[in-house]
TORDOVO-832372 format. One record per residue (C-alpha): x, y, z; residue number from 0. Coordinates in steps of 0.25 Angstrom, whole numbers, plus 2048, in hexadecimal, padded with zeros to 3 digits. Example, Ala and Ser with C-alpha at 12.3 -4.5 7.8 and 13.67 -1.06 7.14 Angstrom:
@c1->831	c2->7EE	c3->81F	seq->0
@c1->837	c2->7FC	c3->81D	seq->1
// end
This chain:
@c1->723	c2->E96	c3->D12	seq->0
@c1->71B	c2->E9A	c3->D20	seq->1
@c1->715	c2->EA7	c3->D23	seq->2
@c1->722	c2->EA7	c3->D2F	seq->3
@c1->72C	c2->EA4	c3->D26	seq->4
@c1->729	c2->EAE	c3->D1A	seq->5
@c1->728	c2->EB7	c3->D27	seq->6
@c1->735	c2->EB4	c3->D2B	seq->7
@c1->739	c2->EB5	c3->D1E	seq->8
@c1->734	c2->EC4	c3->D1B	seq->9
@c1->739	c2->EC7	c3->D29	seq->10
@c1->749	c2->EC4	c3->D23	seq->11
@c1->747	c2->ECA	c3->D16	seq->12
@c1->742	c2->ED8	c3->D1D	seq->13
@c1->74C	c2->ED7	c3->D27	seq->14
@c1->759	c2->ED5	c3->D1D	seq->15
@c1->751	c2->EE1	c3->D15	seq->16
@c1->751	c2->EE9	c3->D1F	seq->17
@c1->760	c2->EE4	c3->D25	seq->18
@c1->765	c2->EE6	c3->D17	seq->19
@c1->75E	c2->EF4	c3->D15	seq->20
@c1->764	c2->EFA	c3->D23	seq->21
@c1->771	c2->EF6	c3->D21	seq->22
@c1->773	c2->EFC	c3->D15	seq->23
@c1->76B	c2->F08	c3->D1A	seq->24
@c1->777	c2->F09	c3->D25	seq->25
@c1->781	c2->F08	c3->D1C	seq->26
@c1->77E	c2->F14	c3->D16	seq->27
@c1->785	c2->F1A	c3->D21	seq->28
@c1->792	c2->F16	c3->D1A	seq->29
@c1->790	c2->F23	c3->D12	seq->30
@c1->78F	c2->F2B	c3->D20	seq->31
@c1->79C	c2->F22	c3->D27	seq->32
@c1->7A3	c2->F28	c3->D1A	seq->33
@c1->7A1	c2->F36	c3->D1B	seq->34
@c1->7A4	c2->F34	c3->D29	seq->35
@c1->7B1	c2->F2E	c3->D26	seq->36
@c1->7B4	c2->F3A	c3->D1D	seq->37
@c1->7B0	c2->F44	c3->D27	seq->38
@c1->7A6	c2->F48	c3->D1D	seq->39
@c1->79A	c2->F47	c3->D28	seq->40
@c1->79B	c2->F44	c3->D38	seq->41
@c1->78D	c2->F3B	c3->D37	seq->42
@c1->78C	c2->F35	c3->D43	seq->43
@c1->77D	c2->F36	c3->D48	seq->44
@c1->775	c2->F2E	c3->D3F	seq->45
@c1->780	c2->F22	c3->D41	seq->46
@c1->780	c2->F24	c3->D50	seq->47
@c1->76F	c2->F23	c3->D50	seq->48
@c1->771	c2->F17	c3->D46	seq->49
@c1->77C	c2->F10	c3->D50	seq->50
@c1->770	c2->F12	c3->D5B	seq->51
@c1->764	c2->F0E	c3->D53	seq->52
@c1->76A	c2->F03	c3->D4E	seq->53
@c1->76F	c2->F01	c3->D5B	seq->54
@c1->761	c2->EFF	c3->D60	seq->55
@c1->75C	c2->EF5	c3->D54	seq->56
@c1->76A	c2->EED	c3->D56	seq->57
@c1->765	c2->EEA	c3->D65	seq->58
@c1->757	c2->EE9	c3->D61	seq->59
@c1->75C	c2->EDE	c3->D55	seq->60
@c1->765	c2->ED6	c3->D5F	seq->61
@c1->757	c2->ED5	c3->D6A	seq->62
@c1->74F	c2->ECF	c3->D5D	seq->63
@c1->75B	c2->EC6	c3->D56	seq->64
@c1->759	c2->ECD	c3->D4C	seq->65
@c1->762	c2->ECD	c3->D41	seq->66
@c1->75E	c2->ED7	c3->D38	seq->67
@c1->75E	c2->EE2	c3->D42	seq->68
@c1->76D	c2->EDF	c3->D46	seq->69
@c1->772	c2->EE0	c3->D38	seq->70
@c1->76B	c2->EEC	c3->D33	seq->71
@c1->76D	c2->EF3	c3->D3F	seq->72
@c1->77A	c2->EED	c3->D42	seq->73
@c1->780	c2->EF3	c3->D34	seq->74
@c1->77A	c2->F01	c3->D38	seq->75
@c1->781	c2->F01	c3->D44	seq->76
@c1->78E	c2->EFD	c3->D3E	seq->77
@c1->78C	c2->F07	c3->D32	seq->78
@c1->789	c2->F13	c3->D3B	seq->79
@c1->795	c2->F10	c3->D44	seq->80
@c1->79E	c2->F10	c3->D3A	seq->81
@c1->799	c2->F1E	c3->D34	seq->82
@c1->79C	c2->F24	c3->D42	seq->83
@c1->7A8	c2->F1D	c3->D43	seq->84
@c1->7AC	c2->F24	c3->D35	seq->85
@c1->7AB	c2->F32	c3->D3C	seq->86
@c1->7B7	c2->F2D	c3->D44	seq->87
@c1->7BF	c2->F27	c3->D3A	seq->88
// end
């Protein structure tokens, strides 16, 4: 194997790593949507910096064609809408 494909390699092994880590770091936000949903909490600020953060890595993801920022910030983006969503429901 060349030095650029155990390069490319390492580079898509970090990158779902780190896709599969973030999601699931978002979806901790569930928790939050919940109490939301049961009017245990009205959490809104952290989801709404999260939906502009991620906001920000999306754009900066779709410049570079890069998948790996789309997913993981993609699902943050979802799982914070959903969590204000839920203060509404």
């Amino acid at each position: 194997m060349t030095h650029a494909a155990k390069q490319i390699r390492t580079e898509k092994i970090i990158g779902m790593t780190g896709t599969v880590l973030t999601t699931l770091m978002f979806s901790s936000m569930i928790e939050v949507a919940w109490n939301n949903y049961m009017d245990l909490t009205k959490i809104w600020i952290q989801p709404s910096l999260t939906i502009i953060s991620n906001s920000i890595w999306l754009s900066y993801g779709l410049l570079r064609k890069d998948i790996f920022l789309l997913i993981a910030n993609g699902a943050g983006i979802v799982f914070a809408v959903i969590t204000i969503a839920a203060i509404f429901v």
